[in-house]
One Martini backbone bead per residue (centre of mass of N, CA, C, O) as a GRO file, in nm:
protein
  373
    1UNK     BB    1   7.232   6.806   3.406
    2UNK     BB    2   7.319   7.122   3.509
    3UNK     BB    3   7.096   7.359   3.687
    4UNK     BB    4   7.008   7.684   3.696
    5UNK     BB    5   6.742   7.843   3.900
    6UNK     BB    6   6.570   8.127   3.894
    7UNK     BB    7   6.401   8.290   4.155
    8UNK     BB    8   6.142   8.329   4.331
    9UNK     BB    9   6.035   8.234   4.630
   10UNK     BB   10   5.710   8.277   4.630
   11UNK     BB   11   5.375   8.307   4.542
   12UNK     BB   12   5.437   8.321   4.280
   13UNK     BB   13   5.382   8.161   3.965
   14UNK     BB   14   5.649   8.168   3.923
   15UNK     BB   15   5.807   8.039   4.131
   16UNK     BB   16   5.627   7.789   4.156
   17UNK     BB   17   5.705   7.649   3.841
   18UNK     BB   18   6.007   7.639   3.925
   19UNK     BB   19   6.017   7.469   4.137
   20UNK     BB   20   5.829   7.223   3.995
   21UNK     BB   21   6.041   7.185   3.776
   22UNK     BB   22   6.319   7.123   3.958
   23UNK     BB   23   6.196   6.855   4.067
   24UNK     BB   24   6.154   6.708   3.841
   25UNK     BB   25   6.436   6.702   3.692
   26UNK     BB   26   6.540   6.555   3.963
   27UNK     BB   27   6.399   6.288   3.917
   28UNK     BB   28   6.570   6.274   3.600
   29UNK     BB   29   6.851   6.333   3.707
   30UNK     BB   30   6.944   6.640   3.762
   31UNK     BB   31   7.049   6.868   3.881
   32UNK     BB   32   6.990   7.115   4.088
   33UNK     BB   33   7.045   7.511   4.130
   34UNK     BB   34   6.921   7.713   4.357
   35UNK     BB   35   6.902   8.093   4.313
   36UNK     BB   36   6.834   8.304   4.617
   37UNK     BB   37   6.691   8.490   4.892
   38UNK     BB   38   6.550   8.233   4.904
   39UNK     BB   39   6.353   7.987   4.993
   40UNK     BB   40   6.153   7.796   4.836
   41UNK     BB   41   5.867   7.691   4.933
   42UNK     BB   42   5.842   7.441   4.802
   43UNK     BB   43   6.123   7.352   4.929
   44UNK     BB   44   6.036   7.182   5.209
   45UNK     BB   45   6.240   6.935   5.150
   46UNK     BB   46   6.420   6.672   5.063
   47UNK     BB   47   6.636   6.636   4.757
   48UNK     BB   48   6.751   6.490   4.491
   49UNK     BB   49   6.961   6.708   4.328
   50UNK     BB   50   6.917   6.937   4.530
   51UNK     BB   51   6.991   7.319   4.542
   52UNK     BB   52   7.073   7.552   4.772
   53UNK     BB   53   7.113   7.916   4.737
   54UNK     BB   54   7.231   8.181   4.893
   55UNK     BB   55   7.170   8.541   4.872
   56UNK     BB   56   7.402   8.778   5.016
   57UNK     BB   57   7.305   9.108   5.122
   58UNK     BB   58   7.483   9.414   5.179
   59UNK     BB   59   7.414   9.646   5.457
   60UNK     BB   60   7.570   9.951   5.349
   61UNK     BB   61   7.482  10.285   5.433
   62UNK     BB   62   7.536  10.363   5.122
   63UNK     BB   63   7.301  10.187   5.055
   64UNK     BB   64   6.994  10.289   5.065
   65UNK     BB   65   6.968   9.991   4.838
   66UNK     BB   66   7.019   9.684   4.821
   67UNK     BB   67   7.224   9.506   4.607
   68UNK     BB   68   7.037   9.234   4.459
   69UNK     BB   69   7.185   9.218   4.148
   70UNK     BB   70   7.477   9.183   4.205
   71UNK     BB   71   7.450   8.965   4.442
   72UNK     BB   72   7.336   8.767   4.188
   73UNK     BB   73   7.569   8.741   4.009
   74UNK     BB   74   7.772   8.667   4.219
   75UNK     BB   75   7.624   8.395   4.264
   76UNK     BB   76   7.626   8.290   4.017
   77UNK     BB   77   7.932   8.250   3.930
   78UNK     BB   78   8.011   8.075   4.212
   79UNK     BB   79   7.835   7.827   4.103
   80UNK     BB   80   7.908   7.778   3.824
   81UNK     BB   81   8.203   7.705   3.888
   82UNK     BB   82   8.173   7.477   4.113
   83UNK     BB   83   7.932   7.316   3.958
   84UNK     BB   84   7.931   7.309   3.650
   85UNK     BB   85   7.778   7.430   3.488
   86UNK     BB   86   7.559   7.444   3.183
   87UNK     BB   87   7.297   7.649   3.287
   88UNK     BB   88   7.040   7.938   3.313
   89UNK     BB   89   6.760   7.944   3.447
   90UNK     BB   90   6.529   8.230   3.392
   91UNK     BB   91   6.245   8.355   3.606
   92UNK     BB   92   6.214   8.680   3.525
   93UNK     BB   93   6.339   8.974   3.396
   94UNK     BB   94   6.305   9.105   3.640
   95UNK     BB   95   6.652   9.081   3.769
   96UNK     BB   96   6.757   8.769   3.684
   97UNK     BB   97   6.846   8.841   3.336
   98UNK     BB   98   7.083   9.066   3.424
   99UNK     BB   99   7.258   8.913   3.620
  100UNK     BB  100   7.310   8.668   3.411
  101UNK     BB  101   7.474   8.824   3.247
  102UNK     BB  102   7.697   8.931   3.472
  103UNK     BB  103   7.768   8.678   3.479
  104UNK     BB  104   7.879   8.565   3.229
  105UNK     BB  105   8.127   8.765   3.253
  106UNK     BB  106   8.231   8.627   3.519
  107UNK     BB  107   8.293   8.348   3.312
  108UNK     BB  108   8.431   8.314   3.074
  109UNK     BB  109   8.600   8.052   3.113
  110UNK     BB  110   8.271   7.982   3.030
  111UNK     BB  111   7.973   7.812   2.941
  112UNK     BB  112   7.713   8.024   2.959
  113UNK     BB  113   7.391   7.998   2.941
  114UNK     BB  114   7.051   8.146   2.868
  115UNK     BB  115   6.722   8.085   2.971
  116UNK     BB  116   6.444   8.328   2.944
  117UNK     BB  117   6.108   8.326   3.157
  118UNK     BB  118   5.818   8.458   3.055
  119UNK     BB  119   5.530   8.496   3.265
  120UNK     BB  120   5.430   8.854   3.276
  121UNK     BB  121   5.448   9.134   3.473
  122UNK     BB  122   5.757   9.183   3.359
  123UNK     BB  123   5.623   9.317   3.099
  124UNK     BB  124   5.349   9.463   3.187
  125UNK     BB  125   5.491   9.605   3.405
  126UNK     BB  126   5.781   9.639   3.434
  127UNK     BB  127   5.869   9.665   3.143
  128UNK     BB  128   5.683   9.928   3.093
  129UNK     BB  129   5.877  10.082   3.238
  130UNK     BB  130   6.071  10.357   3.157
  131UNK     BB  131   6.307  10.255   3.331
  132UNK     BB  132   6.297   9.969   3.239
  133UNK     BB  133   6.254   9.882   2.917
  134UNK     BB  134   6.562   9.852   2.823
  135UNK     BB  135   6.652   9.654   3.009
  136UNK     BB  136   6.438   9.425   2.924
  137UNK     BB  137   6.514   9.414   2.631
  138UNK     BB  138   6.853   9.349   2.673
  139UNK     BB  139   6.785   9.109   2.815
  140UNK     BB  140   6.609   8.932   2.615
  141UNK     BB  141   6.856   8.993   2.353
  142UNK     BB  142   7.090   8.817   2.573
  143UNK     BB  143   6.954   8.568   2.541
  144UNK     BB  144   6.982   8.258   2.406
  145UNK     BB  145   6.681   8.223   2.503
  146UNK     BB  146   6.310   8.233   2.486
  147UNK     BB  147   6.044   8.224   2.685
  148UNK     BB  148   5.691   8.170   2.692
  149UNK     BB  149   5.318   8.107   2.863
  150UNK     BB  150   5.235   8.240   2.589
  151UNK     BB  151   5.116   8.377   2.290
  152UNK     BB  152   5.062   8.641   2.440
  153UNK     BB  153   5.300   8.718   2.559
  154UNK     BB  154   5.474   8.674   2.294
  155UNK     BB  155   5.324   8.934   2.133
  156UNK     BB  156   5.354   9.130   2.318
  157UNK     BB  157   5.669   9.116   2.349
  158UNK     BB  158   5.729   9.196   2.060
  159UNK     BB  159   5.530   9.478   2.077
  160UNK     BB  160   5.670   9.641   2.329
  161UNK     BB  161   5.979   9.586   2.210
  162UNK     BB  162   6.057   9.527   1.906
  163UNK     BB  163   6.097   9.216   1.824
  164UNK     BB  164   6.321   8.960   1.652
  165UNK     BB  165   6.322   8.765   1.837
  166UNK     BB  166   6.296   8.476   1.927
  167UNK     BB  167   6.023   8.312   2.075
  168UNK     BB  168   5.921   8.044   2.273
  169UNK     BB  169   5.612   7.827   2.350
  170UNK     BB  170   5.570   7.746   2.720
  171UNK     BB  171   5.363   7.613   2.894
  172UNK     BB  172   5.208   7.551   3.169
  173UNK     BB  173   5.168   7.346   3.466
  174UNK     BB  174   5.026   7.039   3.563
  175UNK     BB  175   4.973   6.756   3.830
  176UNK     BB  176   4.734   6.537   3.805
  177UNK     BB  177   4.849   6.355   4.058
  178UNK     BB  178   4.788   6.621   4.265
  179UNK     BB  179   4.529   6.734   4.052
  180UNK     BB  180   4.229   6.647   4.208
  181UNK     BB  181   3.977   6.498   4.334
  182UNK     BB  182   3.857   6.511   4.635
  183UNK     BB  183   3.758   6.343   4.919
  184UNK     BB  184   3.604   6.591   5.155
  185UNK     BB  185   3.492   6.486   5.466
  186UNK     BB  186   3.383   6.804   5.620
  187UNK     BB  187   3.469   7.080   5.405
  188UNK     BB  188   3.188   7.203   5.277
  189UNK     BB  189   3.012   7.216   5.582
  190UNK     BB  190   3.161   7.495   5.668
  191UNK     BB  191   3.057   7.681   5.397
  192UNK     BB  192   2.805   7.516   5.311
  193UNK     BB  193   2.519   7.399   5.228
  194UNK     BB  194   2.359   7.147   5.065
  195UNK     BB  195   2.207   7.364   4.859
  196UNK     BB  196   2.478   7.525   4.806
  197UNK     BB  197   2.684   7.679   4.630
  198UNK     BB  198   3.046   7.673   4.534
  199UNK     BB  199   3.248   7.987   4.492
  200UNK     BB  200   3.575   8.030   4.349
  201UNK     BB  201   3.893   8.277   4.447
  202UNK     BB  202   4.246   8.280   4.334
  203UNK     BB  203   4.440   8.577   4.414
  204UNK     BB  204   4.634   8.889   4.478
  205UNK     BB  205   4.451   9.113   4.535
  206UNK     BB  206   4.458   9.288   4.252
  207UNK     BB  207   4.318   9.506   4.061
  208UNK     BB  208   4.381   9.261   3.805
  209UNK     BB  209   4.118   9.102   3.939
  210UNK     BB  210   3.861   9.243   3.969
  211UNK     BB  211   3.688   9.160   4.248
  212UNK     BB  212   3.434   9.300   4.248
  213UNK     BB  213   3.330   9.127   3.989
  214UNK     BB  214   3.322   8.884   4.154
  215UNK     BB  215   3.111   8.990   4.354
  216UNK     BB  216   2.870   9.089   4.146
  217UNK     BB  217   2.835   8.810   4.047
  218UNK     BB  218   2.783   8.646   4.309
  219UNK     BB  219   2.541   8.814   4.349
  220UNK     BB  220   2.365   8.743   4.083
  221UNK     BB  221   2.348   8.429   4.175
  222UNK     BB  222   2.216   8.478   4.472
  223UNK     BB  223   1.946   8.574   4.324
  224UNK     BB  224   1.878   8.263   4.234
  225UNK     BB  225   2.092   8.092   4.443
  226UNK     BB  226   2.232   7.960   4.653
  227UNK     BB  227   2.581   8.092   4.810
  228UNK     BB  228   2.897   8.049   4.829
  229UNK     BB  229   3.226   8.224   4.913
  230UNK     BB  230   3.545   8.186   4.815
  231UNK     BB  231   3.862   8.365   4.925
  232UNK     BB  232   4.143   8.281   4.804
  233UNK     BB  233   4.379   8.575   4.950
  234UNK     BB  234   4.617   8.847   4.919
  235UNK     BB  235   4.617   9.217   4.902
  236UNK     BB  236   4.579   9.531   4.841
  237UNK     BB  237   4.223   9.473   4.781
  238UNK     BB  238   4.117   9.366   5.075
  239UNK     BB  239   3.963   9.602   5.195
  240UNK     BB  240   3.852   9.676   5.028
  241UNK     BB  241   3.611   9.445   4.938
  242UNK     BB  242   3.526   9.411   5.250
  243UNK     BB  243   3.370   9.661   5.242
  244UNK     BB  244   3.196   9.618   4.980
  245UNK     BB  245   3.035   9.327   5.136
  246UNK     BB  246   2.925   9.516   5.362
  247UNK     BB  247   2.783   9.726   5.177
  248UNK     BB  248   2.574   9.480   5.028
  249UNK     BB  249   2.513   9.212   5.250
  250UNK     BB  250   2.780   8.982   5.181
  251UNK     BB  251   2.933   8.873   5.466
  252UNK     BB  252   2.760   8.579   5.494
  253UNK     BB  253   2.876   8.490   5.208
  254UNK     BB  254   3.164   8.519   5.276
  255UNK     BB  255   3.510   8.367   5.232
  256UNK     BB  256   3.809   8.456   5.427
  257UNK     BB  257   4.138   8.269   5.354
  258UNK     BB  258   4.387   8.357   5.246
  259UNK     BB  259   4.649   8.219   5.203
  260UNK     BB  260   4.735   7.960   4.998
  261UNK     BB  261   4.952   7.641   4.943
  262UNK     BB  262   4.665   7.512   4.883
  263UNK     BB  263   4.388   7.419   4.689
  264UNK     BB  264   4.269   7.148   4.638
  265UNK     BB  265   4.062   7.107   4.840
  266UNK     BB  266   3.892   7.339   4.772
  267UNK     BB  267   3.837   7.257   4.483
  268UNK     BB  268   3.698   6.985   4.590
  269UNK     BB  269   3.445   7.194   4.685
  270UNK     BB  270   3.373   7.309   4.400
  271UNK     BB  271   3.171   7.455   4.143
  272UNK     BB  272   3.303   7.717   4.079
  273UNK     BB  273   3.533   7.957   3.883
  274UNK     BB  274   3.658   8.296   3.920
  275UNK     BB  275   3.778   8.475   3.628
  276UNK     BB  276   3.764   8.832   3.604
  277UNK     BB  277   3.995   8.952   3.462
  278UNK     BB  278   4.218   9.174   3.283
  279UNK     BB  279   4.485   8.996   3.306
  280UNK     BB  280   4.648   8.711   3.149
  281UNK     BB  281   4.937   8.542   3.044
  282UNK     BB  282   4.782   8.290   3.162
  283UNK     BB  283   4.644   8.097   3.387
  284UNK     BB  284   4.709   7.965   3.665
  285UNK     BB  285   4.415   7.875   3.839
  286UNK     BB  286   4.221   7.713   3.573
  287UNK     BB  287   4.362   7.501   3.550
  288UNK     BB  288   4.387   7.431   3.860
  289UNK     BB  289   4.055   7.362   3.832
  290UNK     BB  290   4.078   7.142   3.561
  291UNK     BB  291   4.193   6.931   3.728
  292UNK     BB  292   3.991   6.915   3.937
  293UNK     BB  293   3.640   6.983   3.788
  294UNK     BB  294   3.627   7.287   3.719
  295UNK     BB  295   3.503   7.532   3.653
  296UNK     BB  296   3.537   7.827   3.428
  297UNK     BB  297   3.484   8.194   3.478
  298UNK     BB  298   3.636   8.424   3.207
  299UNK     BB  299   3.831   8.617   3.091
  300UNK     BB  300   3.855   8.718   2.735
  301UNK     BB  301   4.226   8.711   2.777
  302UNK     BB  302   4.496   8.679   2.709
  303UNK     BB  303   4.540   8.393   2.761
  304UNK     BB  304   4.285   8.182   2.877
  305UNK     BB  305   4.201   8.088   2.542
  306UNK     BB  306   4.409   7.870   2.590
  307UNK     BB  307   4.305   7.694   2.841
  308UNK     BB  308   4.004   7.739   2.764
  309UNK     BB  309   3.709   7.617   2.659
  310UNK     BB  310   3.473   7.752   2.489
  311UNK     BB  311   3.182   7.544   2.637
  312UNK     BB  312   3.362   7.280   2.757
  313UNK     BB  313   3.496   7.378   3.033
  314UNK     BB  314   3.374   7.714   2.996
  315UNK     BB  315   3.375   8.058   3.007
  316UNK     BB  316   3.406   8.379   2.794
  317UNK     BB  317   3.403   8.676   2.816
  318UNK     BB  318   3.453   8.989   2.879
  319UNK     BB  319   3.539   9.241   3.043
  320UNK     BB  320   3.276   9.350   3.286
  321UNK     BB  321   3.093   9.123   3.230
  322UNK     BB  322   2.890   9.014   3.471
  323UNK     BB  323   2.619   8.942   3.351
  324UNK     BB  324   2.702   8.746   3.191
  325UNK     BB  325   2.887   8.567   3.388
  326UNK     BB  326   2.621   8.489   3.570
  327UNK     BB  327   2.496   8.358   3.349
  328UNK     BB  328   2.639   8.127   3.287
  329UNK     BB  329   2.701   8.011   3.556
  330UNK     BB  330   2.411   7.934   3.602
  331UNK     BB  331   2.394   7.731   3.330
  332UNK     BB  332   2.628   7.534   3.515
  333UNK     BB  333   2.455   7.501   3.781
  334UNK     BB  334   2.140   7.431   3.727
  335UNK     BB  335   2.300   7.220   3.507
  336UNK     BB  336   2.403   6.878   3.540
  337UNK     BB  337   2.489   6.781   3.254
  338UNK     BB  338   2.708   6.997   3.223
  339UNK     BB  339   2.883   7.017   3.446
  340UNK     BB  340   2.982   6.712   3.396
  341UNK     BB  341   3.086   6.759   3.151
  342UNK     BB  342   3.313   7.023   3.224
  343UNK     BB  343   3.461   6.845   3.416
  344UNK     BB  344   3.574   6.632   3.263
  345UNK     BB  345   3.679   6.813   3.014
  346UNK     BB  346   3.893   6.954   3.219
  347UNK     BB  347   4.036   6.708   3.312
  348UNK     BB  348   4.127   6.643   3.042
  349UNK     BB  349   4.282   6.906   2.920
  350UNK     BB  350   4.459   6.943   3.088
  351UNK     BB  351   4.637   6.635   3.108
  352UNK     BB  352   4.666   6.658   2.775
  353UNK     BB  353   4.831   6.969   2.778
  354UNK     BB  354   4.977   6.997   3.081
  355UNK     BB  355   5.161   6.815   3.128
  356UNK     BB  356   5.454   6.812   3.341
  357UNK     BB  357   5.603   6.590   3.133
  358UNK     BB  358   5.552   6.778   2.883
  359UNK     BB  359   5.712   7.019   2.971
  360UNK     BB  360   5.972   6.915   3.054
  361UNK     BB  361   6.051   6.804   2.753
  362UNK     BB  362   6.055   7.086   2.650
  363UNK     BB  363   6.292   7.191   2.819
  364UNK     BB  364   6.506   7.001   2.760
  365UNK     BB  365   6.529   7.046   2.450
  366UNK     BB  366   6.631   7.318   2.489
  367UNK     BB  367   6.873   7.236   2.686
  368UNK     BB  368   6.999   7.078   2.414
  369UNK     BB  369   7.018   7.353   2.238
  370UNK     BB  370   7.200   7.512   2.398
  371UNK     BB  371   7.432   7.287   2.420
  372UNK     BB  372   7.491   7.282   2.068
  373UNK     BB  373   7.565   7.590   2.013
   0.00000   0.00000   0.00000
């Protein structure tokens, strides 16, 4: 199949899945044409069968704000007919599921599908927003099938949206073969010594991810157990976060190493990984804790429940609960043949339920479903 592939260039999840996703098709022999406003991150390498479009946005004085859905959608028309694409899967659907609609109007004389994959923060945040909510509603309804990465975001979605359109639940996914414990000789040695656990957070260190939430557990942690913590990533309130850390004496038992493209060899050196978010739509950060062998304390919230098996890989609180959050923490860490049975547990949970090879072929059978329609 020839397949465009929309997406964020950035480090968000939705970007970085669909990279993923991309890369593995290609793998299986799949034509694979990426575009974006820039190349995405993971696309760091020559491979066979990928192709990158670059969308060219004009800076033209008349306008305030570069038109990059327009200039989005005459990209997406220009790439399908010369390269004769099958369909377009769009990742996010603001703006890039507006885009492929109106690229689809301007290739009349050729079947373009559009399969649009909702990842999260698209409805939840932007898709909220009274001025957007119409056109996401529109986008969502005119994608000729959708998919979301959790069923608590399909739920939401289709509650949001007042909708009667199918939805159909892809999960993300993680590569076993990539995400695994390694062995990192002088790597745990940098940041805790040998009798300290180490407490690792990875979010783009916005509101929703309640950072306050992850310093306060590890607070309590620490009242109890030798302990350091790794954040990392970077986002509004990290400011913010850093004067609370230092307002409560607990800066020389933090390390802020901010974004990272890589983030295995840090989970190899992890006890215990805290996810006390607001809402996930999916967590792909526990996901990839438990590929990883690392337990995860999180709240019970969006898809989070989906991902993690509460008392078996992780544990799951209320959202704002620091003290059972701690509490939990604390029964991980000190529990020697716990933690044990939770890292194994967690490493088969993800490779035999979010397999990057199993997630693929649920997309190519939606992709062979959109071809026969």
């Amino acid at each position: 199949m020839r397949i465009g592939i929309i997406c964020y260039p950035s480090y968000g999840g939705s970007g970085v899945l669909a990279t993923e996703l991309g890369k593995r098709l290609a793998l299986r022999g799949h034509q694979v044409h990426f575009i974006s406003y820039d190349r995405p991150f993971k696309l760091d390498r020559f491979h066979e069968n990928i192709y990158y479009h670059e969308v060219e946005v004009i800076d033209y004085p008349l306008f305030k704000f570069p038109p990059y859905m327009m200039a989005l959608a005459s990209k997406i028309a220009e790439v399908s007919k010369w390269a004769n694409l099958d369909l377009i899967h769009v990742h996010y659907a603001i703006p890039h599921s507006v885009s492929a609609f109106l690229a689809k109007q301007l290739v009349k004389d050729k079947r373009l599908p559009i399969l649009t994959t909702l990842h999260g923060t698209d409805i939840t945040i932007v898709g909220h927003e009274p001025q957007f909510y119409d056109i996401t509603k529109f986008s969502i309804e005119e994608s000729d099938l959708v998919t979301a990465v959790s069923s608590s975001l399909k739920e939401e979605t289709t509650k949001i949206f007042k909708l009667d359109k199918e939805i159909r639940v892809i999960y993300n996914f993680v590569n076993p073969e990539e995400y695994h414990r390694l062995s990192m000789p002088g790597l745990r040695e940098r940041f805790a010594e040998p009798a300290e656990k180490l407490i690792i957070h990875v979010s783009n260190f916005r509101p929703v991810k309640r950072l306050k939430d992850v310093v306060d557990v590890f607070s309590l942690i620490k009242k109890e157990i030798p302990a350091k913590l790794l954040m990392v990533g970077d986002g509004p309130d990290g400011s913010a976060i850093h004067q609370y850390i230092n307002s409560i004496g607990l800066s020389e038992s933090v390390w802020f190493l901010g974004k990272q493209e890589r983030v295995i060899e840090l989970l190899s050196i992890s006890d215990l990984c805290l996810l006390p978010s607001e809402k996930e739509s999916f967590g792909l950060v526990a996901l990839e804790a438990m590929a990883c062998g690392v337990p995860v304390v999180a709240s019970d919230t969006g898809g989070l429940p989906e991902v993690i098996r509460d008392g078996e890989t992780g544990y799951l609180l209320p959202v704002g609960d620091t003290k059972s959050m701690a509490k939990k923490a604390l029964l991980v860490l000190q529990t020697e043949g716990l933690w044990q049975e939770m890292s194994h547990r967690g490493r088969l949970f993800a490779a035999n339920n979010f397999h990057i090879d199993r997630i693929v072929e649920e997309y190519e059978k939606v992709y062979r479903e959109l071809l026969s329609n």
